[in-house]
N, C-alpha and C positions, 0 to 999 in steps of 0.2 A: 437803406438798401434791402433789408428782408424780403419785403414782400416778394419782387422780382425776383431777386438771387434765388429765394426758395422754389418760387415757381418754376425756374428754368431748370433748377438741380431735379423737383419730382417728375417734369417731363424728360428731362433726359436720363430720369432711372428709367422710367417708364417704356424710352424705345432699347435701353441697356436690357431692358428685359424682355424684350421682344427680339432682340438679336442673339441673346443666349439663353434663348429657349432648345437647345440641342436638341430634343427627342419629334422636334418638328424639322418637317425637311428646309433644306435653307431657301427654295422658290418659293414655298410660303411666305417662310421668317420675310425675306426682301419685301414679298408683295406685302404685308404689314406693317411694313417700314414706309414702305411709300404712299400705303394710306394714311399713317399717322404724320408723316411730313405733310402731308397734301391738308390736312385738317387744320394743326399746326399753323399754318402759312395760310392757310384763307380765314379760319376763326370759321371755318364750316361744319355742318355736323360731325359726330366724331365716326370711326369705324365700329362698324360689329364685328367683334374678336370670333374666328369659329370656334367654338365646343373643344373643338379637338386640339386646340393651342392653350384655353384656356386649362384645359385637363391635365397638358404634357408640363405645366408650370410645378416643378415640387414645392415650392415655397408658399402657402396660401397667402401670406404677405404679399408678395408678386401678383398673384392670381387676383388680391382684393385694388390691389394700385390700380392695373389694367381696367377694373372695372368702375373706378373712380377717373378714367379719363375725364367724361362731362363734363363732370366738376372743375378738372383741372382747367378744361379750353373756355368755361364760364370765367373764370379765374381772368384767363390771358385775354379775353375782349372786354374785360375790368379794369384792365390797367390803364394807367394815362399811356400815350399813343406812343410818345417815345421810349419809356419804358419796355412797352410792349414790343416795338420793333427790335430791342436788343435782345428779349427774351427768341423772338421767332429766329434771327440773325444765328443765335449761339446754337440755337436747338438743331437749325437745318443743316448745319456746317458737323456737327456731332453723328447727325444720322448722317451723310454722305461719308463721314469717314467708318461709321458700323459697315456700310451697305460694301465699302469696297473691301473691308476686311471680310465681310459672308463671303462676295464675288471671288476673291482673290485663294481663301481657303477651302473652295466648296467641295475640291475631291482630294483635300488632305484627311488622313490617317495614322494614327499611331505609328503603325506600319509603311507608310509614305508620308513621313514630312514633310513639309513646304516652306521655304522660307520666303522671305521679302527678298528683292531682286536687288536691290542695294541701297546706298546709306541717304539718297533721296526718297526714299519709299520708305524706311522709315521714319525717318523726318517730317515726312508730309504727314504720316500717318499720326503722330504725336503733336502736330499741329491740328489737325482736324477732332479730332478726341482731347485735347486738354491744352495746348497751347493756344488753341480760341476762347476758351473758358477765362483766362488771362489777360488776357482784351477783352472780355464782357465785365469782368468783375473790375476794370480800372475805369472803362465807359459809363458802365451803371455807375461808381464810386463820384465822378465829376457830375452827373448826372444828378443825380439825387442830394447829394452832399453840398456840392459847388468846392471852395477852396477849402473846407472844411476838409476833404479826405486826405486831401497830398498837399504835401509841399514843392513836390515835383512836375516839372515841367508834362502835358501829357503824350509826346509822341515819344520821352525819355521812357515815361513809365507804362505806356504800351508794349516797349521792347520789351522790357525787365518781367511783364505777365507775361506774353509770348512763352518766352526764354524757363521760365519758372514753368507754366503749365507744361511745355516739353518735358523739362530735367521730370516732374514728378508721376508721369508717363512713362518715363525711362526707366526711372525708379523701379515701376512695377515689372518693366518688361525684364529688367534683368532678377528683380527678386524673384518671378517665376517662370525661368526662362525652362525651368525641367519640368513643371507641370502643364507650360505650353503644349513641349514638345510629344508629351505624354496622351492630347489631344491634335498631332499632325502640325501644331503651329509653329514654326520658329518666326519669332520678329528679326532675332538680328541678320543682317544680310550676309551667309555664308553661301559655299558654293554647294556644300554636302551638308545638309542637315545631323546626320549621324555622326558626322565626324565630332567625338568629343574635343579634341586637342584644338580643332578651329574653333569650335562653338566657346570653348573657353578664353583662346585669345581676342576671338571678336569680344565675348562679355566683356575683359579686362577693357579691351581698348574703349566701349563706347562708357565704361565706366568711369573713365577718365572725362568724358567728353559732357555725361552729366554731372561734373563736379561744380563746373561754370556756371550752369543754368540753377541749378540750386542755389550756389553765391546771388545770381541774381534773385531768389524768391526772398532773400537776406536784406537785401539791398533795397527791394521794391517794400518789404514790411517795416524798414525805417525810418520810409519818406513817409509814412503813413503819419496822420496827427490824433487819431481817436487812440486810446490802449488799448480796448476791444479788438477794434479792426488790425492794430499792430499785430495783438494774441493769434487771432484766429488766423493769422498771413503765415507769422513767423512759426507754429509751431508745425502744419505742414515741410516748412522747410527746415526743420531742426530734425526731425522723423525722420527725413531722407538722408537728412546726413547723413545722421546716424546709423540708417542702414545701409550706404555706398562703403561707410568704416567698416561693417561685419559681411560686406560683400567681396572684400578688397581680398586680394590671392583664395577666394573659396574654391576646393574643389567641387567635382562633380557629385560628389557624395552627398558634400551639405546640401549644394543647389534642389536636392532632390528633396530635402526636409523643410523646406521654404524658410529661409532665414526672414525670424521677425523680432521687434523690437521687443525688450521684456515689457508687460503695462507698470512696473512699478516704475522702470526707466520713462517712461510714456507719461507719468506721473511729474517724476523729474523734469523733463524738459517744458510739459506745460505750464509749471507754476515758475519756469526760465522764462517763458513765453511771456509770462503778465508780465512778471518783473522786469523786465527788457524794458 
């Protein structure tokens, strides 16, 4: 599975990093979302990044990926055909959910927050950004692998990625639901963004709601038969547990200090991960 998985992951840092390029205005950001999709999806030359995108990048790492696109779309008309289709499949379904998050947040502000209109929107949302990722990574897994990767039936274990790639989307959205907001965004779907006492019972509530979907990233790294691939499933989902536990009744105070895992605990649960 590497080759693909990896390629899919650096093209979709690649438009992650074209959509949170902040210091560029976001009709740019879109309009190079849509060329990189458009490239993407035909295996056509790549874009020319302008100067002043390439500039507003702080991270020269970022700045150096963008400029290895080529490479990368040589890469993706390299692959055997089906392969390749799941890579193009996850990659465009990822930017159409960037493009509506730019659209949807384009005149929030610290100052004016915005939230999501309600609990289908974000949903959708968590499905387009990492609940497809969860059916790429069990399609590629039968794909490449055959009966070697699951012992599970595959429309079961399409649910269980689905279901996993939301919960660890959620994961994030509540781990930093105060540094969203600190940039205009609220994900969870309140009616007052500023209101702390809603924003806190919405967190609780969709906290509960990502308990499930994480059981399932549990459930889906079981059926797994390689130990590799169990490791690498299961310890994403041990991480999020374990941060929904130190998420569980926080106030608004911690939210603001981003609750993370310690790495020595991160230590712990990976060498849980093998042993599993």
């Amino acid at each position: 599975m590497r080759n693909a998985a990896s390629l899919a992951y650096l093209l979709a840092r690649s438009s992650d990093t074209l959509a949170d390029a902040a210091a560029v205005p976001v009709v740019r950001r879109l309009g190079a979302l849509l060329a990189f999709d458009d490239a993407v999806a035909t295996g056509s030359l790549p874009p020319s990044w302008p100067q002043a995108l390439l500039d507003a990048l702080p991270d020269p790492r970022e700045r150096h990926l963008l400029e290895r696109v080529p490479a990368l779309l040589i890469w993706l008309n390299a692959l055997p055909a089906a392969e390749a289709a799941l890579v193009r499949d996850v990659v465009a379904m990822i930017i159409s959910g960037q493009q509506l998050d730019l659209q949807h947040f384009v005149h929030a502000s610290r100052y004016q927050p915005i939230a999501l209109p309600d609990a289908a929107a974000l949903e959708d949302y968590a499905w387009r950004v990492a609940g497809c990722v969860g059916e790429f990574w069990t399609r590629l897994g039968f794909l490449t692998l055959g009966n070697r990767f699951s012992d599970c039936d595959l429309e079961i274990l399409l649910t269980r990625g689905r279901d996993f790639g939301k919960g660890l989307q959620l994961v994030n959205i509540l781990r930093d639901v105060a540094a969203d907001l600190n940039a205009g965004r609220c994900y969870l779907p309140v009616a007052d963004p500023t209101d702390r006492d809603a924003l806190l019972a919405s967190h609780a509530a969709w906290l509960e709601r990502a308990l499930p979907w994480i059981e399932q990233g549990n459930r889906y790294a079981q059926s797994l038969r390689l130990r590799r691939m169990r490791a690498a499933t299961q310890l994403p989902a041990l991480l999020a547990s374990e941060t929904l536990t130190r998420l569980r009744g926080v106030n608004w105070a911690t939210l603001q200090t981003r609750v993370k895992v310690p790495r020595r605990r991160v230590y712990a649960l990976l060498l849980r991960a093998l042993l599993c």
